[in-house]
PLY file of the C-alpha trace (Angstrom):
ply
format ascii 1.0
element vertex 463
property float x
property float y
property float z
element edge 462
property int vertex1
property int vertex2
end_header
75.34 148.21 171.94
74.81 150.16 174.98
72.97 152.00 177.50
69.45 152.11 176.35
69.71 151.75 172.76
69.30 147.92 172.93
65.76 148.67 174.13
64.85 150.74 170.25
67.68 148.63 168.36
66.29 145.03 167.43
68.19 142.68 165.63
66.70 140.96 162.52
68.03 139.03 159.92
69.75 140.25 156.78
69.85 138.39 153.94
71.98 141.26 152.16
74.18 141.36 155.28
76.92 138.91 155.32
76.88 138.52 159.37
73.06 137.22 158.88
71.38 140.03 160.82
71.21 143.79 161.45
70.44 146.40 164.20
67.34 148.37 162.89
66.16 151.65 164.98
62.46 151.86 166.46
61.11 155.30 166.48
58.25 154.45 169.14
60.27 152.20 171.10
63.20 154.68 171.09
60.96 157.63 171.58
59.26 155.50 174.57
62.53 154.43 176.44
63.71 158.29 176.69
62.66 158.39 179.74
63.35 154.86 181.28
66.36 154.05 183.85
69.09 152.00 182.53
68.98 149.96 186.03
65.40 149.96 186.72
64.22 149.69 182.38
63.29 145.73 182.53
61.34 146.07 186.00
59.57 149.06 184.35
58.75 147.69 181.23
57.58 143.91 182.08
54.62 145.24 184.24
54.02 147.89 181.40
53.75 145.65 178.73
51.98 142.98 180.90
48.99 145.51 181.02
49.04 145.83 177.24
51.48 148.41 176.37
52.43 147.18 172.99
55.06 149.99 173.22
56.66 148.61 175.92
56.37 144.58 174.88
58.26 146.43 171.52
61.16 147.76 174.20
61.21 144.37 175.19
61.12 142.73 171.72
63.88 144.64 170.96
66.56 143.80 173.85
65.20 140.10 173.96
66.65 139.94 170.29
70.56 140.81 171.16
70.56 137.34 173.78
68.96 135.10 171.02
71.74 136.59 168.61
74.47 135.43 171.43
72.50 132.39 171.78
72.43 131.26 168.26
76.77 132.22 168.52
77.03 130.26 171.62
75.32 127.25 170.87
77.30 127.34 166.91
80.61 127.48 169.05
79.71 124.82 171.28
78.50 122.16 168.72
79.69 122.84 165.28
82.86 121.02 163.94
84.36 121.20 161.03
82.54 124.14 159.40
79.31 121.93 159.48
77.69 124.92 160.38
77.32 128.28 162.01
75.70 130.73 163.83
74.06 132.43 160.73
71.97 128.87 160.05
70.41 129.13 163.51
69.16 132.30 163.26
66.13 131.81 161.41
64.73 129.13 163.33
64.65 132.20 166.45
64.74 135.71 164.97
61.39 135.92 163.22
60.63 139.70 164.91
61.06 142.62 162.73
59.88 145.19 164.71
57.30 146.17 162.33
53.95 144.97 164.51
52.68 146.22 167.47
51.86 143.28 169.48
50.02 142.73 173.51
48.75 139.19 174.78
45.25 138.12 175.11
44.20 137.75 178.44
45.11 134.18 178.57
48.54 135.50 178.86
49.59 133.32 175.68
48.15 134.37 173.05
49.67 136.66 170.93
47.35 139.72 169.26
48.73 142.51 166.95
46.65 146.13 166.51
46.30 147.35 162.90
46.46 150.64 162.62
42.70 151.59 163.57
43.61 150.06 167.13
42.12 146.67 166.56
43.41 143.40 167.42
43.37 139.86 165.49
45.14 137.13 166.39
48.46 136.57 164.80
49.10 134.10 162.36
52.51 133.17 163.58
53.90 133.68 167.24
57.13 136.12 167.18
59.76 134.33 169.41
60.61 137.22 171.11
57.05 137.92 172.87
57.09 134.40 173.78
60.26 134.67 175.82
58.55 137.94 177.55
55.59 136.51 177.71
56.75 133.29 179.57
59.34 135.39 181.45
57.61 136.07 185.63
60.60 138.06 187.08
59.31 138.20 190.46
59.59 134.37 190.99
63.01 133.86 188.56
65.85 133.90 189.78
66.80 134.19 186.47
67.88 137.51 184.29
66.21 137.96 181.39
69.11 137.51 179.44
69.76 133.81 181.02
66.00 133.34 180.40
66.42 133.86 177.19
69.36 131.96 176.28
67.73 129.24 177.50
64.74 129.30 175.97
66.63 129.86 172.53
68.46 126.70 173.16
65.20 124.50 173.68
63.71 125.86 171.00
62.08 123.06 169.06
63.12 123.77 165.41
66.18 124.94 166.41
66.69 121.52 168.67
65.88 119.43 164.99
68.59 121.03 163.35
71.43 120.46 165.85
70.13 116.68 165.94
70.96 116.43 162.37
74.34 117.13 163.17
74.72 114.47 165.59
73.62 116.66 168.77
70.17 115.93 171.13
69.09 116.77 174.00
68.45 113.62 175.97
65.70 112.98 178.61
66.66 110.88 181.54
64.89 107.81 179.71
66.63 108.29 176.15
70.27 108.72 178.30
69.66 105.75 180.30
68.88 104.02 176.94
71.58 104.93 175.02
74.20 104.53 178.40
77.11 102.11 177.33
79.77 100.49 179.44
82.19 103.01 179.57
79.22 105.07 180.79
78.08 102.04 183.73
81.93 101.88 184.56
82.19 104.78 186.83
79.22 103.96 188.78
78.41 102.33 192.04
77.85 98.56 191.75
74.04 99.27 193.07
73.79 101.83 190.05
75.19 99.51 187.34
72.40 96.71 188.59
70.11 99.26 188.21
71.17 100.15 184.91
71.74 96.53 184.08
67.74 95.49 184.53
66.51 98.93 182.74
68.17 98.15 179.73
67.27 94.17 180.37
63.60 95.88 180.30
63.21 99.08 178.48
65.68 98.39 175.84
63.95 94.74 175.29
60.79 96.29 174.94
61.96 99.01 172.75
63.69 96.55 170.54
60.70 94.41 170.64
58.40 97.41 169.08
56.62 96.53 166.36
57.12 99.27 164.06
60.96 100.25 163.49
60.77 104.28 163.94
60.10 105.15 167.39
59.07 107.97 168.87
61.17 110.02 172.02
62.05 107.66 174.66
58.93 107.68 176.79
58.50 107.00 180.80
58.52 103.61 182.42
55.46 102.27 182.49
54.39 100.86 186.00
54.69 97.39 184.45
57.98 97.77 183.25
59.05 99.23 186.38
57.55 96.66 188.52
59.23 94.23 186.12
62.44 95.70 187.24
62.07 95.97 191.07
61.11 92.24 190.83
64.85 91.20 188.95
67.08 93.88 191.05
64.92 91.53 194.16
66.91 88.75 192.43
69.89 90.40 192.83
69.36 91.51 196.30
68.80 95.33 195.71
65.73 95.81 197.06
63.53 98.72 196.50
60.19 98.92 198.55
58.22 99.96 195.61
58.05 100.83 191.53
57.55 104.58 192.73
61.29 104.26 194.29
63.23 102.50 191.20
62.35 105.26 189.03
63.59 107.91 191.57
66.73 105.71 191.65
67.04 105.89 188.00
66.43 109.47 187.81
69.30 110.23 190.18
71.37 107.89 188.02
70.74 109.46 184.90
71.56 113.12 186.85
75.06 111.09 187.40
75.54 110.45 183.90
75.08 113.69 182.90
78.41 114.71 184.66
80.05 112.13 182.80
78.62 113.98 179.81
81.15 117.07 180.59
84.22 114.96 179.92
83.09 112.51 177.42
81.08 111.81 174.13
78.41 109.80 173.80
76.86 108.20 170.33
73.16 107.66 170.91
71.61 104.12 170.24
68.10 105.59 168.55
69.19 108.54 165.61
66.76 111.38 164.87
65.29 111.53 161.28
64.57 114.94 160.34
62.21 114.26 157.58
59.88 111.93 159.82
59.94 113.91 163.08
60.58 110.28 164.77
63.71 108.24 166.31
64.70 104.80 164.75
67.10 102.26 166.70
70.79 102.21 165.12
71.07 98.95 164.08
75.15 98.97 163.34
76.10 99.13 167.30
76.45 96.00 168.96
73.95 94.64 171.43
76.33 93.01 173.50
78.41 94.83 176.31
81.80 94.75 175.35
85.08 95.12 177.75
85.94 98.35 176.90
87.50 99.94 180.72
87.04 103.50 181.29
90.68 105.08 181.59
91.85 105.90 185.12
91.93 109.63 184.07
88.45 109.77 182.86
87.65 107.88 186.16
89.63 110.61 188.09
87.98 113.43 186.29
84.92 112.33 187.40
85.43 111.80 191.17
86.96 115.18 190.69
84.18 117.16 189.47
81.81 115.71 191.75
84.13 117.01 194.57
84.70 120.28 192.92
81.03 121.58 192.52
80.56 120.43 196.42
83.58 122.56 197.47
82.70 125.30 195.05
78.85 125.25 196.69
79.84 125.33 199.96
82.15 128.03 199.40
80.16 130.37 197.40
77.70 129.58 200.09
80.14 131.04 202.66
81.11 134.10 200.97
77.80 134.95 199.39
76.12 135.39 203.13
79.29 137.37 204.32
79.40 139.44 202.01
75.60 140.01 202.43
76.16 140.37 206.60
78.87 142.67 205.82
76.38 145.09 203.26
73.97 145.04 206.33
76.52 146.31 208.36
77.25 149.08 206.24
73.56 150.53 206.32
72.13 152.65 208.84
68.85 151.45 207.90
69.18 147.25 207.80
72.50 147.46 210.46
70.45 145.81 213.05
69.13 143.10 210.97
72.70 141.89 210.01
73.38 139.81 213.34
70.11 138.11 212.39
70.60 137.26 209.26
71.78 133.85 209.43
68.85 133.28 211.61
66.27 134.06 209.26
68.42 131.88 206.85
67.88 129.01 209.30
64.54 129.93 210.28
63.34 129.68 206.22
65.58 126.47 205.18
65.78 124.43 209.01
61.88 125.36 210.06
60.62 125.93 206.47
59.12 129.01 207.91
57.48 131.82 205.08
59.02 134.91 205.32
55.83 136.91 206.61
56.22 133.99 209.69
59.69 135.04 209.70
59.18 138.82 209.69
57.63 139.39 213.25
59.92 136.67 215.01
63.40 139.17 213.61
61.85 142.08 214.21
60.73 143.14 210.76
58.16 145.56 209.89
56.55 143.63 206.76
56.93 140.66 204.26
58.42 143.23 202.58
61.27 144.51 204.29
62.23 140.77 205.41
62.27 139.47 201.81
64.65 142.68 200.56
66.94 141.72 204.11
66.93 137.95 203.24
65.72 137.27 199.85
66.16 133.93 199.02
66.27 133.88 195.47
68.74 136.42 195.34
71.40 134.65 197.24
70.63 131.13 195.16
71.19 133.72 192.14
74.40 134.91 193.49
75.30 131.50 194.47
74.75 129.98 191.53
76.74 132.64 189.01
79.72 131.77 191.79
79.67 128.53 191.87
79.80 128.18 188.00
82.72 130.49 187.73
84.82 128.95 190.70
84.16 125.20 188.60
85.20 126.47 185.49
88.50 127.78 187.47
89.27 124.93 189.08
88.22 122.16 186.10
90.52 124.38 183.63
93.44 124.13 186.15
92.73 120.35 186.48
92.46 119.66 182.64
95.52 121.76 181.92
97.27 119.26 184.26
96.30 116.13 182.96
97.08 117.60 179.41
93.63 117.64 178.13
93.49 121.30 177.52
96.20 123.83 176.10
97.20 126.27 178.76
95.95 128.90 176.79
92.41 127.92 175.72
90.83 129.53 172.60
87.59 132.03 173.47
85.34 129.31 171.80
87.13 125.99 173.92
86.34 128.70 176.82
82.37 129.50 175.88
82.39 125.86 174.94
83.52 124.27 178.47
81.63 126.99 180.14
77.86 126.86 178.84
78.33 122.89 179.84
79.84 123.59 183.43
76.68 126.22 184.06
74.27 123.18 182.43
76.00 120.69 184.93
75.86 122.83 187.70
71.82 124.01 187.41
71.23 120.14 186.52
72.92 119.10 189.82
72.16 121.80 192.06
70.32 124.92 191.11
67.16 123.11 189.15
66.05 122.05 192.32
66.95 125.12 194.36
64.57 127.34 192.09
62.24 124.73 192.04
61.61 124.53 195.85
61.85 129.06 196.16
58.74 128.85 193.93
57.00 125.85 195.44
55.56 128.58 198.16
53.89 127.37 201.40
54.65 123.57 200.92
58.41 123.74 199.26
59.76 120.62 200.61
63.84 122.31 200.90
65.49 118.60 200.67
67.50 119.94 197.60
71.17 119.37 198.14
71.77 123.39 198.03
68.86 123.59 200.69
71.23 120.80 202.79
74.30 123.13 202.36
72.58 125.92 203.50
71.28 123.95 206.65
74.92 122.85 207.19
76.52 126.39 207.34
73.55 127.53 209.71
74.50 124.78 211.99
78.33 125.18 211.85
77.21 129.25 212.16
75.21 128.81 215.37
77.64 125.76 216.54
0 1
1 2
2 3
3 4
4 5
5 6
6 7
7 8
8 9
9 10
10 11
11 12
12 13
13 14
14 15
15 16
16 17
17 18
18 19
19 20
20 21
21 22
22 23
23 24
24 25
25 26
26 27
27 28
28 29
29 30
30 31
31 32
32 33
33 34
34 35
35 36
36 37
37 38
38 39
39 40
40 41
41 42
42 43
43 44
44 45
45 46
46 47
47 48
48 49
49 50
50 51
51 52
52 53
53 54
54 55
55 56
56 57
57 58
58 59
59 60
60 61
61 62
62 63
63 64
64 65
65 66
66 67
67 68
68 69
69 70
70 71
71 72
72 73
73 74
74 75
75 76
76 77
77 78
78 79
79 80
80 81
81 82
82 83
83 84
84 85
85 86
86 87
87 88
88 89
89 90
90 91
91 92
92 93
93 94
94 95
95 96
96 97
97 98
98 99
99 100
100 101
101 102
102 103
103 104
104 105
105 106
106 107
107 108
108 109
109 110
110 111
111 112
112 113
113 114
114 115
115 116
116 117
117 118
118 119
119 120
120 121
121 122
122 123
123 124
124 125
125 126
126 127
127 128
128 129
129 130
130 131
131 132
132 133
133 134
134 135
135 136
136 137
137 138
138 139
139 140
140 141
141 142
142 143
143 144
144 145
145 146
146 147
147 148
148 149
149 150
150 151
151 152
152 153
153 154
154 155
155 156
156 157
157 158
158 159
159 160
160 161
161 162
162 163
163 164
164 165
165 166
166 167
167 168
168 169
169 170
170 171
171 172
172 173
173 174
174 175
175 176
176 177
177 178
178 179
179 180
180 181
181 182
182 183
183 184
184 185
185 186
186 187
187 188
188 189
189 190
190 191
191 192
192 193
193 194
194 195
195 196
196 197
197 198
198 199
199 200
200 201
201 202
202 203
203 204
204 205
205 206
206 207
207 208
208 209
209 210
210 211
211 212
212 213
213 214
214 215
215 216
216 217
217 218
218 219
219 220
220 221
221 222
222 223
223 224
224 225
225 226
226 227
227 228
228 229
229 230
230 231
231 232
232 233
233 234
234 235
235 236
236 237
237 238
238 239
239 240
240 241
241 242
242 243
243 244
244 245
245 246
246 247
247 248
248 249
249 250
250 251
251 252
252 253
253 254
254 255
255 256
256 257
257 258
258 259
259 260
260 261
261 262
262 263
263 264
264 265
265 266
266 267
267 268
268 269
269 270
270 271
271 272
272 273
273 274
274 275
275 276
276 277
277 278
278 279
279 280
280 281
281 282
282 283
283 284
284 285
285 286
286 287
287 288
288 289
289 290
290 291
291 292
292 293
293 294
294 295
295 296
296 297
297 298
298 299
299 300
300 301
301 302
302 303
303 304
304 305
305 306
306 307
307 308
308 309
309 310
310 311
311 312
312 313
313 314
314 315
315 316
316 317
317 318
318 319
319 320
320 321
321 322
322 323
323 324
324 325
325 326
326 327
327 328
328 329
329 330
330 331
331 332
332 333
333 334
334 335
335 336
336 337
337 338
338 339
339 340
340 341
341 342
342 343
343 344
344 345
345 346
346 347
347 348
348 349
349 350
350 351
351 352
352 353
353 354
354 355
355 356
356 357
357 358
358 359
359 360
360 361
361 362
362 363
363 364
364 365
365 366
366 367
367 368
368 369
369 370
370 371
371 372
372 373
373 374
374 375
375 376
376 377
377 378
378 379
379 380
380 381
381 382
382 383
383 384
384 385
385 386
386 387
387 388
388 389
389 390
390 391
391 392
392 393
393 394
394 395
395 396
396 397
397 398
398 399
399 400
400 401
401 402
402 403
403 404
404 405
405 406
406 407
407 408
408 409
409 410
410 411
411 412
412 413
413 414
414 415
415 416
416 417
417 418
418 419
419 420
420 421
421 422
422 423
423 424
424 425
425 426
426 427
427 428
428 429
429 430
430 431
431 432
432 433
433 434
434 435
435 436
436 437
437 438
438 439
439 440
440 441
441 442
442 443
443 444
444 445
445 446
446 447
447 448
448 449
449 450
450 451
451 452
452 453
453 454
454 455
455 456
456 457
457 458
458 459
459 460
460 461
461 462
């Protein structure tokens, strides 16, 4: 597909076809996106179909349902062994549009509302997948594409999520990853970290053992009692922590550690999801006592290694990101004088947490406007970001081919496979938190550790 076709050509399953799905044209949406720009067609339509143009939310529909396909491909690649399963089992959980209905949103903004033929609307009786991505899609505070905002939407999907569990697979919240973190896991951390890990399970695992009723739910928060439970035995041990409020931001950062450890090694979870209840129940064939299992040096190399590779990678893509952005100014008439203050505003928004309409009189901009296109913040973190992943992935192939742990020339599917977890790692680390503090407005706090690298190049800049 391409050009504008994938705006009239939607992809829906095909029980005749033996890939699982077909490409089926859209008179209205193809006679509607005739006149749309190929660059400009998603800025265009959003706005359109935001203010009920069911023709354009059916442009939309249509090009949403190509990234779900490469989802569903992706996410088959990345966690099916053995013929277990494929792409084609995923797809019904996420392709559920047709084409055939035209639908808007109610003005909640949620609610989805199709028009019969006489130009009324009722409520639908299911929600299409594909106007929900739209729908929760705001493009002018993402610094996501679409495309990415799709993907990952397809991969949290809830139905979909139950049938990779059955397979082995879950997506783990800080509490159930904590939970289920064994000794090889506690190995490579700091001995402040293991204590820390040491009391939660001492607490939360005792009082998850201790439930009642066998089948358990998801792994819930800490309750303030358990949590003061454990500041009061890491006090025994000499960590102190001034209050409950501060050992569960330890253990969140903790659990953000083990999920780099996740990128190089496999983890069996303690609690295993039962499809048929909707509910967790506690493995009872893995021992409860720590056992003296050391983590191999390489492991334990890998992962000082790819700690120190995304903060090179950061700081680089940092460096050439805003160069090559000072060196675009440069080459227009128009912005040419702004390009010597560039790195200014940078430090003016990230070292004084200053808006950009502050910013805009103090550089000599005429408007918010014309200062966000000159420094646009979410831009650069996108640009950042999409660098960032791909110098990791370049430098932990190199490394793995090294060590032997890789073949030198990796299959497309190892590649996709390594890849979608290096970009996971990466937001989880750094970017989460980036986008996090662009939206926050007025009162975005910037302590983020891409924030800090940004505040370090302004000072080395003006230094």
């Amino acid at each position: 597909m391409n050009g504008l076709s994938k705006y009239w050509q939607i992809c829906r399953l095909s029980l005749a076809n033996n890939q699982g799905y077909e490409f089926k044209e859209i008179t209205a949406a193809q006679e509607f996106s005739q006149n749309l720009s190929s660059t400009e067609a998603i800025n265009t339509l959003l706005p359109s179909f935001n203010s009920n143009s069911s023709v354009a939310g059916l442009c939309l529909r249509c090009y949403i349902s190509y990234p779900i396909l490469k989802s569903c491909q992706k996410l088959a690649a990345l966690f099916s062994s053995n013929d277990n399963f494929n792409y084609r089992d995923l797809l019904p959980f996420v392709l559920n549009d047709d084409g055939q209905q035209e639908i808007i949103l109610a003005e909640d903004g949620k609610t989805q509302l199709i028009i019969d033929r006489d130009g009324n609307t009722q409520a639908a009786q299911y929600r299409l997948f594909t106007v929900e991505i739209v729908a929760s899609y705001k493009s002018d505070n993402s610094s996501m594409s679409l495309d990415n905002w799709a993907f990952l939407q397809t991969k949290q999907h809830p139905e979909l999520k139950k049938f990779l569990a059955e397979f082995g697979f879950q997506h783990l919240s800080d509490w159930a990853m904590l939970n289920s973190t064994g000794v090889k896991q506690i190995a490579q951390l700091t001995t402040s970290d293991r204590q820390l890990i040491e009391v939660f399970h001492a607490v939360y695992r005792r009082d998850r053992r201790q439930q009642k009723v066998k089948r358990m739910g998801k792994c819930p928060n800490p309750t303030q009692e358990q949590l003061q439970e454990m500041q009061t035995l890491l006090r025994e041990r000499n960590c102190i922590f001034p209050s409950a409020k501060s050992v569960f931001a330890a253990l969140k950062k903790v659990a953000s550690l083990l999920r780099q450890y996740d990128i190089w090694s496999y983890r069996e979870p303690l609690e295993i999801y039962e499809p048929d209840s909707g509910n967790y129940a506690f493995r009872n064939d893995l021992p409860t006592e720590n056992s003296n299992n050391a983590l191999a040096s390489e492991e334990q190399e890998l992962l000082n290694f790819i700690q120190d590779s995304l903060n090179k990678a950061l700081v680089t893509a940092i460096k050439q990101t805003i160069s090559t952005r000072i060196a675009k100014l440069n080459k227009s008439t128009k912005y040419r004088p702004f390009a010597a203050k560039f790195v200014t505003g940078l430090e003016l928004y990230y070292c004084q947490k200053k808006s950009l309409g502050e910013i805009a009189p103090l550089l000599g901009f005429s408007n918010w406007s014309q200062a966000r296109r000159v420094l646009n913040p979410g831009d650069i973190l996108n640009t950042v970001r999409t660098q960032t992943v791909q110098r990791l992935l370049t430098i932990i192939l190199q490394k793995t081919q090294n060590l032997g742990l890789t073949d030198t020339s990796p299959s497309a599917n190892d590649l996709q496979s390594l890849s979608i977890q290096i970009e996971a790692f990466a937001d989880e680390a750094v970017f989460q938190a980036a986008t996090a503090e662009i939206k926050s407005g007025k009162h975005r706090d910037l302590q983020s550790l891409y924030a800090q690298k940004i505040r370090l190049y302004c000072q080395q800049s003006s230094s």
